[in-house]
C-alpha positions in Angstrom: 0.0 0.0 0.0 1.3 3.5 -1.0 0.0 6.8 0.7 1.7 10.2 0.7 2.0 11.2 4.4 3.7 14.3 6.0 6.8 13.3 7.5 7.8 13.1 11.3 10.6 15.9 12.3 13.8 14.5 12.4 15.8 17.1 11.3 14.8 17.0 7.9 13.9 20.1 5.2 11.8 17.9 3.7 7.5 19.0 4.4 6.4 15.1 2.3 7.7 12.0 1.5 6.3 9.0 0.0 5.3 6.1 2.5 5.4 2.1 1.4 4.0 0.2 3.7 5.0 -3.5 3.3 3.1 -5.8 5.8 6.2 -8.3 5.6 8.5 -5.9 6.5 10.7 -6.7 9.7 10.3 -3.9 12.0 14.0 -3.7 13.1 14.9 -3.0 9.7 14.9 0.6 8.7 15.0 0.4 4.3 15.1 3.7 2.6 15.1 4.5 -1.4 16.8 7.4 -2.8 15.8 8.5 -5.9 17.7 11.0 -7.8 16.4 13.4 -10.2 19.4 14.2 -12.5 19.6 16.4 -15.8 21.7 13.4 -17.1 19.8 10.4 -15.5 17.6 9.0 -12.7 19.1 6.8 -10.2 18.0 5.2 -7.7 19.1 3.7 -4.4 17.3 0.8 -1.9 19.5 0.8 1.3 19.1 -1.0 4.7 20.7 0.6 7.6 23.3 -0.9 9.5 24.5 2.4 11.8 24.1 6.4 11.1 27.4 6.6 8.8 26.7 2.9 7.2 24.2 1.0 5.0 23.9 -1.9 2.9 23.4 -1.4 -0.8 20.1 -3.6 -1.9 19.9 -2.3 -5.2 21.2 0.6 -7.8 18.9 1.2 -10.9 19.7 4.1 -13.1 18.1 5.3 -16.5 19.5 8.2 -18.8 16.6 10.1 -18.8 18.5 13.8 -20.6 16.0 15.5 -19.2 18.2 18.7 -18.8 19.1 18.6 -23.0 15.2 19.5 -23.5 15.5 21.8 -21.0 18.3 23.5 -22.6 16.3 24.1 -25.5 12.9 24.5 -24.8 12.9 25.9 -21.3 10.0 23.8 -20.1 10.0 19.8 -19.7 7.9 18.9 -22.7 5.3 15.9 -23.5 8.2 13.2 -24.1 9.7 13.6 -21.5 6.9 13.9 -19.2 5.6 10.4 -19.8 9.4 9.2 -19.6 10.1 10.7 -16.1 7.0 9.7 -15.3 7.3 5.6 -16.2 10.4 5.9 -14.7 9.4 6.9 -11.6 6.3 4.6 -11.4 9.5 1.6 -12.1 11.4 2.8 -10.0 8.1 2.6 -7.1 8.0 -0.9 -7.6 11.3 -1.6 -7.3 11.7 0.0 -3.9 8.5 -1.2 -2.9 9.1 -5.0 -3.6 12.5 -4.3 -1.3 10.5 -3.5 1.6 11.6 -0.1 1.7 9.8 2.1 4.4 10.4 5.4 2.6 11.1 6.9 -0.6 12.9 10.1 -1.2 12.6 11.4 -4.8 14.8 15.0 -5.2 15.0 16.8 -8.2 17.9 19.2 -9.3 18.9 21.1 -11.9 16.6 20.5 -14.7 13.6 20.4 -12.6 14.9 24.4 -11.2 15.1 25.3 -15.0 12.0 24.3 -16.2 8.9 26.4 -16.3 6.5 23.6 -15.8 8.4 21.9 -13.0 5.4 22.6 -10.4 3.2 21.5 -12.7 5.0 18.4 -13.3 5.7 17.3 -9.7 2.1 17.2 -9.4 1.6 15.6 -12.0 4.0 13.2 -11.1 2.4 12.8 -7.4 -1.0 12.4 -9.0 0.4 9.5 -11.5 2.7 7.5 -9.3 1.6 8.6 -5.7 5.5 9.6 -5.6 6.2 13.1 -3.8 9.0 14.9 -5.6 11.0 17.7 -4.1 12.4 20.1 -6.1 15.9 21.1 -4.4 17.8 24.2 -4.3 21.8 24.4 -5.5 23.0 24.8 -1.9 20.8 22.1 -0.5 22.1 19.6 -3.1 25.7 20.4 -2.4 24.7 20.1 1.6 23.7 16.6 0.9 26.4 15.8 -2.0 28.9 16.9 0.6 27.4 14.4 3.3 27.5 11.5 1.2 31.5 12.3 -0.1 32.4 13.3 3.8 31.3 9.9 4.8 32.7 8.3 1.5 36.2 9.3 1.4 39.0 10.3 4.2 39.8 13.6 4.2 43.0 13.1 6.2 42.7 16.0 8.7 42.7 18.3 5.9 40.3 21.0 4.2 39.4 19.8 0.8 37.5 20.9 -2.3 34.8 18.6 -3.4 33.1 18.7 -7.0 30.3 17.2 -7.9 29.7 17.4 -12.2 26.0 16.5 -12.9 24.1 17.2 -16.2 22.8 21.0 -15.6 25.6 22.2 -12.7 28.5 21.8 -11.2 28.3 21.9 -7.1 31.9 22.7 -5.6 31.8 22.6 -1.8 34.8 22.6 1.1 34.8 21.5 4.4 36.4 19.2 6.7 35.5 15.9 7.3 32.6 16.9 9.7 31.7 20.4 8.4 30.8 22.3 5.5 32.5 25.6 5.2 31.5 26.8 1.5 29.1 26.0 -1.4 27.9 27.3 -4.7 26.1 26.1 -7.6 27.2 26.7 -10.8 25.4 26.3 -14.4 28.3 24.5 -15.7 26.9 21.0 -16.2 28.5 18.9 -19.2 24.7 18.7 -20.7 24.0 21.9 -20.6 27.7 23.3 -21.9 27.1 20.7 -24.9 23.8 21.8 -25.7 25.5 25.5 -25.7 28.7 25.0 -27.4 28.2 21.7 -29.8 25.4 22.1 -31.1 25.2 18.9 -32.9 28.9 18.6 -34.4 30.5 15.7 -33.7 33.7 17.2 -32.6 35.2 20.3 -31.0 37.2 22.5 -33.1 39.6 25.0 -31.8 37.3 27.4 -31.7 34.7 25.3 -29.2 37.3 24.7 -27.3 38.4 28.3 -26.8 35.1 29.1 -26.2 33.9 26.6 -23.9 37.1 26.9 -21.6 36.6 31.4 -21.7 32.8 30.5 -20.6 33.7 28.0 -17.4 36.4 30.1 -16.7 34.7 33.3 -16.6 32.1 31.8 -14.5 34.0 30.5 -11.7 36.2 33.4 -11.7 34.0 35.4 -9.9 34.3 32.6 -6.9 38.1 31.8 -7.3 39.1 34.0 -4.3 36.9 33.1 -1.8 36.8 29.6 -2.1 40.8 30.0 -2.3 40.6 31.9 0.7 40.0 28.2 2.4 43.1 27.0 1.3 41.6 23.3 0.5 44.7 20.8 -0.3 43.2 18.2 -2.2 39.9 17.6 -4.8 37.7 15.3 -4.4 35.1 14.4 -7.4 31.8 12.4 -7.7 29.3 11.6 -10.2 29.3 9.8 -13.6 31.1 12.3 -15.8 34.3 12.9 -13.3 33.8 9.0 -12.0 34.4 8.0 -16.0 37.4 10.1 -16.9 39.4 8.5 -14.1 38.2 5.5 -14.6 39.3 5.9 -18.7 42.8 7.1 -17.3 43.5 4.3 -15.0 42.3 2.3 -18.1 45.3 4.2 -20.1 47.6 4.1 -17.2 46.5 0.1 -16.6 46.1 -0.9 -20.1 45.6 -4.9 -18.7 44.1 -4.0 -15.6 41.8 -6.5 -14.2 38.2 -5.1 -15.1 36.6 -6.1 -11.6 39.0 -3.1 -10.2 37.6 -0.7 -12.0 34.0 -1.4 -10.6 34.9 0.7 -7.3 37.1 3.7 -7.4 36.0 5.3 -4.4 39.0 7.0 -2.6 41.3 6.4 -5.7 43.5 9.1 -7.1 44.4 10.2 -10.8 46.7 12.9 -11.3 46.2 15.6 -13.5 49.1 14.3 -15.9 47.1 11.4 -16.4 44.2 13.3 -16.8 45.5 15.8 -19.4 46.7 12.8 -22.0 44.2 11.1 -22.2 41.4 14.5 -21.8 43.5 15.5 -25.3 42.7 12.1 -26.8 38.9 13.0 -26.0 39.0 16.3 -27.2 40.9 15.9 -30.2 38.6 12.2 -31.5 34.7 11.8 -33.4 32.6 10.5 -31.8 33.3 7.2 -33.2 36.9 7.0 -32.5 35.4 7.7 -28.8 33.4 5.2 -28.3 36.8 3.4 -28.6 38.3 4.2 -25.5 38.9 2.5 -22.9 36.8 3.1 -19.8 34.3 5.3 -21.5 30.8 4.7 -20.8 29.1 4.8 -24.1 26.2 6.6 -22.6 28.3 9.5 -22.2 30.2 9.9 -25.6 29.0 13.1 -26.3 28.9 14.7 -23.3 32.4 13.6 -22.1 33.9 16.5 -24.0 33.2 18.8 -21.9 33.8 17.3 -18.6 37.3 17.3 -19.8 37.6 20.7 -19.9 35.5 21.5 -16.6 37.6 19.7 -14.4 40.6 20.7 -16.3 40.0 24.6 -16.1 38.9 23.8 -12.5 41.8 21.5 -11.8 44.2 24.8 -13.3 42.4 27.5 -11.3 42.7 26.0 -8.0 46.2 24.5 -8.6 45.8 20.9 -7.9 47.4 18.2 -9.5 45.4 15.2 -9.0 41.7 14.3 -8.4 40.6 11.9 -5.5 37.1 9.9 -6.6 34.3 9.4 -4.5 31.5 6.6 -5.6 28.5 8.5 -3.4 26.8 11.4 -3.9 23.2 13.0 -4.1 21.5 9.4 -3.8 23.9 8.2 -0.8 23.4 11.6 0.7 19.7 11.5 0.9 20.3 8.2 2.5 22.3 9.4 5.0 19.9 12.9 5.9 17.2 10.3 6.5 19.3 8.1 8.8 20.0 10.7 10.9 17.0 10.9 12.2 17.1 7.0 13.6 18.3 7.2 17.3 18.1 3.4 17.3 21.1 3.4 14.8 23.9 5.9 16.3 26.4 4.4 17.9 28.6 7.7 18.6 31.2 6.1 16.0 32.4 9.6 14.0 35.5 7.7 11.8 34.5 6.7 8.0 36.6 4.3 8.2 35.8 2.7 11.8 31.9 3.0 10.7 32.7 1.1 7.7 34.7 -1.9 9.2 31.7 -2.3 11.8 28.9 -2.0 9.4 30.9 -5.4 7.6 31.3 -6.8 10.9 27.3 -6.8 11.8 26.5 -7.6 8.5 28.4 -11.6 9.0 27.8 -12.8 12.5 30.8 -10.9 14.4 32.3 -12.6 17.5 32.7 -9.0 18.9 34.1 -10.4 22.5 37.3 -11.9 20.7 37.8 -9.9 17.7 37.9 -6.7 19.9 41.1 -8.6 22.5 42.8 -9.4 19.3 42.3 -5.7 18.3 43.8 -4.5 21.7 46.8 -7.4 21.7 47.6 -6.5 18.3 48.1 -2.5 19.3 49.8 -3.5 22.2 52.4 -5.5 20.8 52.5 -2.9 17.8 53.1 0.1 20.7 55.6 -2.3 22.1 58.1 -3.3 19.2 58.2 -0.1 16.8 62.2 -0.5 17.4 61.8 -3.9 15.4 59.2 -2.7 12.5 59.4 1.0 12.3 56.0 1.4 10.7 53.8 4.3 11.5 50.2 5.0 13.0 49.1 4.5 9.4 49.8 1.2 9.6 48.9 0.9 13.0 45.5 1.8 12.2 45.3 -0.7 9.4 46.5 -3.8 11.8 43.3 -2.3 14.4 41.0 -3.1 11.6 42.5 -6.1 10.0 42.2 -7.4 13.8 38.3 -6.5 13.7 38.1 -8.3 10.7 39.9 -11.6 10.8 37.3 -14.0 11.8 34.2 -13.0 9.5 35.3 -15.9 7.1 33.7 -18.0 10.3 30.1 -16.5 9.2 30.6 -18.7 6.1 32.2 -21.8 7.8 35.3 -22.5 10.9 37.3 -24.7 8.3 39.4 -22.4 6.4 37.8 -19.3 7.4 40.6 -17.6 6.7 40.5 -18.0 2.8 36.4 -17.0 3.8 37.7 -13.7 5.3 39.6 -12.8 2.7 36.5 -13.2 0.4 34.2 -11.2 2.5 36.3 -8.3 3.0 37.4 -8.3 -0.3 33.8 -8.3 -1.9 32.4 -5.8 1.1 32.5 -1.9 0.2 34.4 -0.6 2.9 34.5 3.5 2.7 37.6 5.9 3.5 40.2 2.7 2.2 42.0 3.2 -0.9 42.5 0.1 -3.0 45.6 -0.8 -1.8 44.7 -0.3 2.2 41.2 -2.7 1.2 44.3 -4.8 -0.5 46.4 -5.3 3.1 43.0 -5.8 5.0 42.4 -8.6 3.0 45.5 -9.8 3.1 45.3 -9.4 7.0 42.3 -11.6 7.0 43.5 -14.2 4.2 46.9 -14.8 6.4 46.4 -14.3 10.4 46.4 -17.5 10.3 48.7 -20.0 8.5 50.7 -19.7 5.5 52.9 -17.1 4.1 52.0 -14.0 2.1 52.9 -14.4 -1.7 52.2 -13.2 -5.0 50.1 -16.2 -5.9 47.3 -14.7 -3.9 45.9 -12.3 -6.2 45.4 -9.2 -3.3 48.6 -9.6 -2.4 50.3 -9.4 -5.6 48.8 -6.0 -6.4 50.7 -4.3 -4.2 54.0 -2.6 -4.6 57.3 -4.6 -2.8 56.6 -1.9 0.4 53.3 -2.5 0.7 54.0 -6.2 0.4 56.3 -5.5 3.1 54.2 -4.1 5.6 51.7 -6.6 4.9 53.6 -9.5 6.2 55.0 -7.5 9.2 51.4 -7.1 10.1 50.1 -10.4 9.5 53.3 -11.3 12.2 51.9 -9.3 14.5 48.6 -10.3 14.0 49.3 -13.9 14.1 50.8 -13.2 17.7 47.9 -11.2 18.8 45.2 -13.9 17.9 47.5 -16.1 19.8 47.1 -14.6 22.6 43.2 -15.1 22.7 43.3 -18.7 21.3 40.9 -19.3 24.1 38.4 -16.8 22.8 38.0 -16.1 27.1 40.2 -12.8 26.9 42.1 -14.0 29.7 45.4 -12.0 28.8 44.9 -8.1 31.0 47.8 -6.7 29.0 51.0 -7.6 27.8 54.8 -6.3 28.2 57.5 -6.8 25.9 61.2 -7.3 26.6 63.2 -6.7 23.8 66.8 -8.1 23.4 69.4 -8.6 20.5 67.8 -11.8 19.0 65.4 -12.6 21.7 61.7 -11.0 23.0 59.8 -11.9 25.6 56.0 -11.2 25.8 55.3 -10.9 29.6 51.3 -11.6 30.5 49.0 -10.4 32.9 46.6 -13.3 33.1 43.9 -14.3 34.5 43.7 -18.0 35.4 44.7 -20.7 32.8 46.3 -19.4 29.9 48.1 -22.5 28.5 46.0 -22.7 25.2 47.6 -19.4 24.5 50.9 -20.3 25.3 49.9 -23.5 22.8 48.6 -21.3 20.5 52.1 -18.7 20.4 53.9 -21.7 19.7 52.3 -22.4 16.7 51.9 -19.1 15.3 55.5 -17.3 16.0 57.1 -18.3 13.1 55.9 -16.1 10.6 56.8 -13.2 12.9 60.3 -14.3 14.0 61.6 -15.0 9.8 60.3 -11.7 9.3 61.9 -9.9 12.2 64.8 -12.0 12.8 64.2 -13.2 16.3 62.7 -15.6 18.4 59.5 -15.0 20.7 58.8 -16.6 24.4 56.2 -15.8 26.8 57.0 -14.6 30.2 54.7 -14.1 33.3 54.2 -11.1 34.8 
């Protein structure tokens, strides 16, 4: 059953939603579908939530609707298109409503604030579908784009610039990793700047070019002070158009890269180099000799030209030489604004990263109890023998979640739950990791237990000779820590470690009978004393 109802304050702009009531629906599980408007297409998002900053994905439809090219030129959202957003909409229903999804939120953007009719078409829409549509200012899409990418990608400490490139504008906020400082809207969206500057040839000339890049230019301009007044130190992009020219440069930089690791490119970077070759190859080629490339989405081949020189000009005017991609935006951010509202799901947890690994965690059975000692053992003895590794809080931080994660393989079965870890981490999205970080954590959870990490384990062999390094360093230490709770009891209090020339001695403070541990140390010390050169004992304290 589908009624429109007025929603329930929880700190929401938003006066209606759309209610689907599903009568099999568990009532623990809070669903949500997000369904964005786009000038370029409609996509939409089913999530259930796991915390405030995490969710699973249950399903991602998108259809490329060009709403905002008829826009462009007729200034009103015509027949045609009315009956296409519409049937997409009323799809789209159905889909959420078959996941069990307790709300839908349908936003409109850019073309939707162009259009002349737009009022009459939302209630048109609402009338058709029973689907409430609300039509969203610039500043409160880039609010909600900027959630989604805060929560997406690690900031590192640092103010950064994010940009979102959509069919009818370009969004560019700042912030830190918990607040937005800046945001503006600007008509700079690759449909509309094709619609304005093509029209209909098949390729630029020198002269589009020229004339494209004075029009962006000119209109950021105007804003290149202040938001330079913030001093961001790094750019972060999302949506299609910026997500598809890095994933055509890694294609270029990657020529036999496997195609599975170009599915996720959240938190990977592409420096402007690589953006610039192959941005020439796209500016200079036909459409045909487009569609060619490697990494382009064929939806996009004409409107991939100007992207190119959006992010260019912007990357030029702002001085940065590289580009770090974020997979969320308007949808995931919607999801997010609605979670917030749930006290039932915060858990005070404020770290992408952390929120991520625990989201996994719940999602596969999680023995908490042991998997948290392991965590604390494994800091412990990282703390304790920095003079033997020399790694950093960076890769301290990585052992703390590869400690969290070791045992989810046992969800799937206790035999070789290992190799199971290794799967589920792999295959889970975990937010705020770049590739090669998710890389170690797998590799964390594929070796804490037996054998020795080699390039025959695909994860493992994507990574650079240091990274390989610091993987099996940490996989020692892990090893040692899981030890240590063999018992799954948590009888260890806290450890101390004597270090000697070829010689340490791990001294516990133990409750009660702790001889599995001391079975279990036996058994798994070797890894870590042929990687550091020494030989490990226990002691009592």
């Amino acid at each position: 059953m589908i009624s429109s109802v007025s929603r329930p304050d929880r700190g929401s702009s938003f006066s209606k939603i759309t209610e689907i009531v599903n009568p099999n629906q568990q009532e623990s599980a809070v669903t949500i579908a997000a369904l964005d408007l786009g000038s370029n297409s409609f996509h939409l998002v089913v999530a259930r939530a796991v915390s405030e900053m995490s969710f699973d994905v249950l399903l991602k439809e998108k259809m490329m609707i060009r709403l905002g090219d008829a826009v462009s030129k007729l200034g009103y959202i015509d027949e045609f298109h009315i009956k296409l957003v519409i049937d997409s909409i009323r799809s789209f229903r159905t889909l959420a409503e078959s996941l069990g999804a307790g709300e839908l939120v349908a936003l409109a953007t850019s073309a939707f604030r162009d259009a002349e009719n737009s009022s009459e078409v939302v209630d048109l829409i609402e009338d058709e579908t029973g689907v409430s549509v609300s039509v969203i200012s610039g500043s409160k899409e880039a609010e909600l784009i900027f959630k989604a990418i805060s929560t997406s990608v690690s900031f590192h400490d640092e103010v950064v610039m994010c940009a979102d490139l959509g069919g009818g504008s370009l969004e560019l906020m700042i912030g830190t990793q918990s607040e937005l400082l800046w945001a503006h809207s600007f008509n700079l969206g690759v449909g509309r700047l094709t619609a304005k500057f093509l029209q209909r040839q098949d390729e630029l000339s020198a002269k589009d070019i020229q004339k494209m890049r004075r029009f962006i230019h000119e209109t950021l301009l105007p804003y290149q002070d202040v938001a330079s007044s913030f001093s961001p130190a790094a750019l972060v992009g999302s949506s299609g158009s910026l997500l598809n020219l890095g994933r055509i440069a890694v294609s270029y930089l990657r020529p036999n890269i496997d195609p599975k690791l170009l599915e996720d490119l959240n938190q990977v970077s592409v420096k402007r180099s690589a953006l610039k070759l192959t941005g020439r190859k796209i500016i200079k080629s036909n459409a045909q000799e487009r569609l060619a490339i490697p990494g382009l989405d064929p939806k996009r081949v004409d409107i991939i030209q100007a992207a190119v020189l959006v992010l260019d000009e912007l990357m030029q005017m702002f001085g940065f030489k590289a580009i770090t991609l974020s997979e969320w935006a308007l949808r995931e951010g919607i999801i997010l604004s609605e979670l917030e509202g749930y006290e039932s799901l915060s858990e005070g947890i404020d770290s992408i990263r952390h929120a991520s690994v625990m989201g996994v965690t719940k999602r596969f059975a999680w023995n908490s109890f042991h998997a948290e000692q392991v965590a604390k053992l494994a800091l412990a003895l990282f703390d304790q023998t920095v003079s033997l590794h020399g790694m950093s809080e960076t890769e301290r931080e990585l052992l703390f979640y590869g400690a969290l994660l070791h045992d989810i393989g046992e969800h799937i079965a206790m035999e070789d739950h290992d190799r199971h870890s290794a799967y589920l981490i792999e295959n889970s999205l975990l937010r705020g990791f770049t590739p090669q970080e998710k890389w170690v954590l797998v590799c964390l959870g594929r070796f804490h237990r037996r054998g020795n990490p080699k390039p025959d384990f695909a994860p493992f062999d994507r990574l650079d000779a240091d990274w390989q390094s610091m993987v099996v360093k940490l996989a020692g230490i892990l090893r040692l820590a899981d030890a240590l709770d063999r018992s799954h009891e948590a009888v260890v209090n806290s450890i101390r470690v004597a270090i000697e020339k070829d010689h340490i001695t791990i001294y516990l403070d133990a409750d009660g009978d702790f001889e599995l541990e001391s079975f279990g140390l036996r058994r798994k010390r070797s890894l870590f004393e042929q990687t550091f050169g020494t030989r490990v004992t226990l002691g009592l304290d």
